[in-house]
KEDO-737629 format. One line per 5 residues: number of its first residue (from 1); their letters; for each residue x, y, z of N, C-alpha, C, O. Coordinates in Angstrom, 2 decimals. Example, Ala and Ser with C-alpha at 12.3 -4.5 7.8 and 13.67 -1.06 7.14 Angstrom:
# residues 2
1	as	13.19:-5.69:7.80:12.30:-4.50:7.80:13.20:-3.30:7.80:14.24:-3.32:8.46 ~ 12.85:-2.25:7.08:13.67:-1.06:7.14:12.90:0.03:7.87:13.41:1.14:8.04
# end
This chain:
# residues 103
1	xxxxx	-13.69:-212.14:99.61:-13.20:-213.19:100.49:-14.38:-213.97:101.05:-15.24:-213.35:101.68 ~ -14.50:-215.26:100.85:-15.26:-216.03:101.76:-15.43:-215.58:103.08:-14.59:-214.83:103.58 ~ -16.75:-216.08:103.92:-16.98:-216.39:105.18:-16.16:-217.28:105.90:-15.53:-218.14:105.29 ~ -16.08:-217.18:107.25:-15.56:-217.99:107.96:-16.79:-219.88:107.38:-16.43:-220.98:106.97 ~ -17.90:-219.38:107.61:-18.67:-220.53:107.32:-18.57:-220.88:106.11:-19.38:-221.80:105.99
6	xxxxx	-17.99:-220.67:104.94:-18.21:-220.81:103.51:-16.68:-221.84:103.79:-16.90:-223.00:103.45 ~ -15.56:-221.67:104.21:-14.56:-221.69:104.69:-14.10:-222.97:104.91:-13.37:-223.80:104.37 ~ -14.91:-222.81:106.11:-15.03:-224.36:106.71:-15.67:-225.25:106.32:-15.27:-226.41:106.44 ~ -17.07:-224.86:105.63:-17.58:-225.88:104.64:-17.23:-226.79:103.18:-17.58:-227.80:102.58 ~ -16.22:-225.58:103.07:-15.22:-225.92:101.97:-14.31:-226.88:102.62:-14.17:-228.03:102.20
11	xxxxx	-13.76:-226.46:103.54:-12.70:-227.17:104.17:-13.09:-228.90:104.37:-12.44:-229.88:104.01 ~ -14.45:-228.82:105.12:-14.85:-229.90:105.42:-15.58:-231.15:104.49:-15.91:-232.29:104.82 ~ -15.67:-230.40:103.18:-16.51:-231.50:101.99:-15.06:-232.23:101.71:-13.90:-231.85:101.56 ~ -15.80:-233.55:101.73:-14.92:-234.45:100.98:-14.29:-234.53:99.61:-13.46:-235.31:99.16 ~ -15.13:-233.13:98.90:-15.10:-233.57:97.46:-13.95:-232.27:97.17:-13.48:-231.89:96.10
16	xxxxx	-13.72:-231.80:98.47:-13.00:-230.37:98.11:-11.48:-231.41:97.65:-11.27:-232.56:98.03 ~ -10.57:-230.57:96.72:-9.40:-231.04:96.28:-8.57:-230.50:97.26:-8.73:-229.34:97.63 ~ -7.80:-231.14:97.67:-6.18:-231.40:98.70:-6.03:-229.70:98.93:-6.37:-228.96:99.86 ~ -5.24:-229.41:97.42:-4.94:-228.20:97.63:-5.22:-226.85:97.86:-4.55:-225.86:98.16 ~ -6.84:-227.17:97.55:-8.32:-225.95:97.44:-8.21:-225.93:99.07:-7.81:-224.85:99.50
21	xxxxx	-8.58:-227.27:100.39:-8.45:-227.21:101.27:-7.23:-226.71:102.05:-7.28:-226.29:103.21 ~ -6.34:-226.77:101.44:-4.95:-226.42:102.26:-4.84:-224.99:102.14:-4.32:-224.31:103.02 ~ -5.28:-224.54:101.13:-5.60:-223.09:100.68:-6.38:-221.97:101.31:-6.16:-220.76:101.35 ~ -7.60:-222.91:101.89:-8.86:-222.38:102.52:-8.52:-222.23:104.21:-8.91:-221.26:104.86 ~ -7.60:-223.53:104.86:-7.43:-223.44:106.12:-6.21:-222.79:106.31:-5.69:-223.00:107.40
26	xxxxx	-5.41:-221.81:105.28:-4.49:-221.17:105.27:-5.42:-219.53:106.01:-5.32:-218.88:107.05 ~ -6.09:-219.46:105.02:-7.01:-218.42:105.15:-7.76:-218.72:106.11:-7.53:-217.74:106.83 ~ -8.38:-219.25:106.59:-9.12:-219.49:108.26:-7.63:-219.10:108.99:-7.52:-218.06:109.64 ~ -6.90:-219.72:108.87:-5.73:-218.89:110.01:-5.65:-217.82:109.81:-5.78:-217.04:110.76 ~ -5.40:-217.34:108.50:-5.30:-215.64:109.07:-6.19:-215.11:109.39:-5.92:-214.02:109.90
31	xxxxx	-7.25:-215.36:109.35:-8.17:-214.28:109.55:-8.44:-214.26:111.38:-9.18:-213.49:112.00 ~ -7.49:-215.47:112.01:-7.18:-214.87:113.62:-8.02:-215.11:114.68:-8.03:-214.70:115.84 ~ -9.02:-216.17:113.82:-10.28:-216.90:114.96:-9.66:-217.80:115.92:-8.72:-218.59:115.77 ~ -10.30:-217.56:116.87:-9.79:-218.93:117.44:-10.14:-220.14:117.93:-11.34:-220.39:118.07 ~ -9.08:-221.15:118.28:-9.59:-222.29:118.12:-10.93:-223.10:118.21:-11.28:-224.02:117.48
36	xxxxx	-11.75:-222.43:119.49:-13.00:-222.95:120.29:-14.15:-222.08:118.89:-15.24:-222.52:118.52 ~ -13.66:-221.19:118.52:-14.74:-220.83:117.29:-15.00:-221.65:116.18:-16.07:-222.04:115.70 ~ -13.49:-221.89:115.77:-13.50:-222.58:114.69:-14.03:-224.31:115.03:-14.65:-225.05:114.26 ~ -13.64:-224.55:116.11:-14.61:-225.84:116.61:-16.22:-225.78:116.05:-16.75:-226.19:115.02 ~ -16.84:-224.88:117.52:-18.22:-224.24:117.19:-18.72:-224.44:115.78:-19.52:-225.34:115.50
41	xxxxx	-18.20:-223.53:114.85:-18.32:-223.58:113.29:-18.29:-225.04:112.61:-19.24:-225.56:112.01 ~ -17.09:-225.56:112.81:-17.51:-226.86:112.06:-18.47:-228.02:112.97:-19.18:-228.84:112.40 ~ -18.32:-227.89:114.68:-19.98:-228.88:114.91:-21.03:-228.50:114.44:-22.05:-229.15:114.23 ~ -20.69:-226.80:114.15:-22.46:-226.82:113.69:-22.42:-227.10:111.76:-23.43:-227.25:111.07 ~ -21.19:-227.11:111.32:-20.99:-227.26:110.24:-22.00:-229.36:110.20:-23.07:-229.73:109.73
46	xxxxx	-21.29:-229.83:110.67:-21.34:-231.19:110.88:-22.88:-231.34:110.91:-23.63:-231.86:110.07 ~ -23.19:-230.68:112.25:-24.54:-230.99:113.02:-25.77:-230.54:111.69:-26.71:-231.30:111.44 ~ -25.63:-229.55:111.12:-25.93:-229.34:109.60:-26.63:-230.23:108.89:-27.82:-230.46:108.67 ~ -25.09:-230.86:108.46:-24.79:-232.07:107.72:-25.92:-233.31:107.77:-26.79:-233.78:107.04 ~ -25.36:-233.52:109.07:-25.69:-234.55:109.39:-27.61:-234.82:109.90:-27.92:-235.87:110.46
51	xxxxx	-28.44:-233.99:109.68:-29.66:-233.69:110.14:-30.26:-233.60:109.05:-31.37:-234.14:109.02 ~ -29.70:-232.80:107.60:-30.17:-233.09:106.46:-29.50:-234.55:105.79:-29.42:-234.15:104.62 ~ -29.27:-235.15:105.77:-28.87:-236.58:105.41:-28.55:-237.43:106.30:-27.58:-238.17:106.15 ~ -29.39:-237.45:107.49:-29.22:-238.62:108.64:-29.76:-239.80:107.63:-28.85:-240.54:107.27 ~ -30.83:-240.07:107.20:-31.17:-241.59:106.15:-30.32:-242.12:105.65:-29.92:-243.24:105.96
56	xxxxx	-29.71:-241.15:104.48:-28.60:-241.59:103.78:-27.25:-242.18:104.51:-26.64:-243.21:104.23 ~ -26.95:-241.16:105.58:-25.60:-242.00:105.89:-25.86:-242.77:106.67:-24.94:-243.44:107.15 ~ -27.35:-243.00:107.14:-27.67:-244.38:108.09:-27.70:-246.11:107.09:-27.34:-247.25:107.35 ~ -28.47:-245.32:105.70:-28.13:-246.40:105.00:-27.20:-246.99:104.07:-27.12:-247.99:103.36 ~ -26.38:-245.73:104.42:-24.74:-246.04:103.36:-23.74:-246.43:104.47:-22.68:-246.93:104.11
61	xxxxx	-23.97:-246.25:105.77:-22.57:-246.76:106.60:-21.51:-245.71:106.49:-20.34:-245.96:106.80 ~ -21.93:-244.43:106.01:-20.62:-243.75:105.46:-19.60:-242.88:106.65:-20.09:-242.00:107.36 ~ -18.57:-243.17:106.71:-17.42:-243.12:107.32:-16.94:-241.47:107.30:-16.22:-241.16:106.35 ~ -17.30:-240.40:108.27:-16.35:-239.08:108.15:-15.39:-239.32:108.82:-15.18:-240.27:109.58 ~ -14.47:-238.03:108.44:-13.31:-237.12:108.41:-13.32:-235.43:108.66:-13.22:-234.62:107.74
66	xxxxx	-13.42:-235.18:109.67:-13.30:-234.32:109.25:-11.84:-233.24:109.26:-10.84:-233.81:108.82 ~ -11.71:-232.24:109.56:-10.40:-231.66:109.10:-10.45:-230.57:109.89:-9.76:-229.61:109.56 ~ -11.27:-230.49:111.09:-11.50:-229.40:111.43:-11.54:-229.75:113.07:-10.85:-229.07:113.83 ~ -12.44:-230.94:113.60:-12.78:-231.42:114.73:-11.90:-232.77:114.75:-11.49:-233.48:113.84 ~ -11.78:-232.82:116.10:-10.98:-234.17:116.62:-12.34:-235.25:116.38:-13.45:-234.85:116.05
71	xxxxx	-11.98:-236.75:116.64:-12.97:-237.71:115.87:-13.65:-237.51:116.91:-14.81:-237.58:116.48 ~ -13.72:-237.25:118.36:-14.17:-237.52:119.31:-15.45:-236.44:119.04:-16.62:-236.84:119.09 ~ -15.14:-235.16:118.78:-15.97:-234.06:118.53:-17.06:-234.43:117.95:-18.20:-234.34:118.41 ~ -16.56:-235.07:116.40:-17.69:-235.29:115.05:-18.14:-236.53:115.40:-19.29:-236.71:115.00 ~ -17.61:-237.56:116.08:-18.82:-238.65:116.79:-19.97:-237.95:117.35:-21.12:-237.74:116.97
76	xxxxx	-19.24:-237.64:118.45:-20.34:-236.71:119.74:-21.70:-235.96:118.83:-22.86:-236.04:119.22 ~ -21.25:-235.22:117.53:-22.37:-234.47:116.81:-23.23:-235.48:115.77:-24.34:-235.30:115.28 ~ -22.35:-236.56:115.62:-23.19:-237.41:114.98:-24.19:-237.76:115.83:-25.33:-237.39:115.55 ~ -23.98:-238.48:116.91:-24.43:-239.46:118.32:-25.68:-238.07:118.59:-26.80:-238.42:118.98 ~ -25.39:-236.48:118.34:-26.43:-235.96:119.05:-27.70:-235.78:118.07:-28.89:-235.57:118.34
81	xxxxx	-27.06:-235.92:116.90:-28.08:-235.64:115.72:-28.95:-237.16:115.28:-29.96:-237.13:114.58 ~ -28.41:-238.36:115.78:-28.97:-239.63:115.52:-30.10:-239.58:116.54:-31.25:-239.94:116.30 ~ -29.63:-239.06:117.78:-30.65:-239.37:118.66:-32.07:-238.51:118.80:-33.18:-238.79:119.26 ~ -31.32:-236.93:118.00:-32.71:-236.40:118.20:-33.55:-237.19:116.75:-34.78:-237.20:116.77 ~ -33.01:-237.63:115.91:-33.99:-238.18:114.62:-34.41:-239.09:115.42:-35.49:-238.81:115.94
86	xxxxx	-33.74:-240.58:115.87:-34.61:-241.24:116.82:-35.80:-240.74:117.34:-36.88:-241.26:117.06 ~ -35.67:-239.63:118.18:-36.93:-238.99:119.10:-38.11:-238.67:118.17:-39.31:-238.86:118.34 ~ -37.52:-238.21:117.28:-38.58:-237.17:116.27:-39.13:-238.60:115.28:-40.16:-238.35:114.66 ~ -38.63:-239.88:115.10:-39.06:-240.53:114.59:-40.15:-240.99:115.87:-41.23:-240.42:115.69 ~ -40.15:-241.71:116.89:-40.64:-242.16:118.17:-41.85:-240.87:118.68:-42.87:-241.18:119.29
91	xxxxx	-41.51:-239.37:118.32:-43.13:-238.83:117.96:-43.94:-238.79:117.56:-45.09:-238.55:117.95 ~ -43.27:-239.13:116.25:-44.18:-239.04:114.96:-44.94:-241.08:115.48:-46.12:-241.39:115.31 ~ -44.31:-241.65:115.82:-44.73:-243.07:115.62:-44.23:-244.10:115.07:-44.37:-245.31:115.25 ~ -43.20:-243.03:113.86:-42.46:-244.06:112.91:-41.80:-245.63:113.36:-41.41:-246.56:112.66 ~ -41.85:-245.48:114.59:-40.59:-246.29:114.90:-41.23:-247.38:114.76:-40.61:-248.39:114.46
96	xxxxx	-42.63:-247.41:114.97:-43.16:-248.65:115.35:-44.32:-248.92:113.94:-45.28:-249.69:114.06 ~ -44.05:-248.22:112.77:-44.87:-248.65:111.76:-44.15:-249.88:111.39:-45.14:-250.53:111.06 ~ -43.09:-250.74:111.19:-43.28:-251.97:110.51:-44.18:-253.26:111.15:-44.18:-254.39:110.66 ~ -44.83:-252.91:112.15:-45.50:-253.92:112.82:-46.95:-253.75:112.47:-47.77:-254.51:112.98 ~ -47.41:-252.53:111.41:-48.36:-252.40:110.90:-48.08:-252.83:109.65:-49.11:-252.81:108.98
101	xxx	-47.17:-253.19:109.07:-46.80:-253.71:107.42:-46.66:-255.02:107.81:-46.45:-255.66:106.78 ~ -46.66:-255.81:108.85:-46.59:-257.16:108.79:-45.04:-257.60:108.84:-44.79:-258.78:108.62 ~ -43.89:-256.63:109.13:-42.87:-257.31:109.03:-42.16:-257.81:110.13:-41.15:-258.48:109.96
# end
């Protein structure tokens, strides 16, 4: 049997099929977690996500869903993971290299 985290990660990829997901959050119910866990699990599922491919979905615009958290939740983890890259860019200096490229 899968992990609770294998679970929800399944649950939460876009690429998972309809019925693989309906399958998987059948099984997250039984196994009797509850709600505020299964939250927990997928922000940090998200927060994850979103920290290894902050570039990409900054430069694709790309639109989640998730299936697990209310939108309000997976904003909030986006919004916390944009801002620490912000910071960590603004340490490093990055923020302010195009004014050394002339642009």
């Amino acid at each position: 049997m899968p992990s609770v985290e294998e679970l929800i990660g399944n649950i939460e990829n876009a690429k998972t099929p309809e019925s693989e997901r309906e399958k998987d959050i059948s099984q997250l119910n039984l196994l009797g977690i509850g709600a505020a866990e299964i939250e927990e699990k997928a922000y940090s599922y998200w927060q994850n996500y979103f920290a290894e491919n902050i570039e990409y979905v900054l430069s694709n615009r790309i639109v989640f869903i998730s299936h697990l958290l209310p939108d309000v939740l997976l904003n909030q983890c986006f919004t916390d993971v944009f801002m620490e890259y912000q910071q960590r860019k603004k340490d490093l200096g990055i923020d302010d290299i195009k004014k050394f490229w002339g642009w």
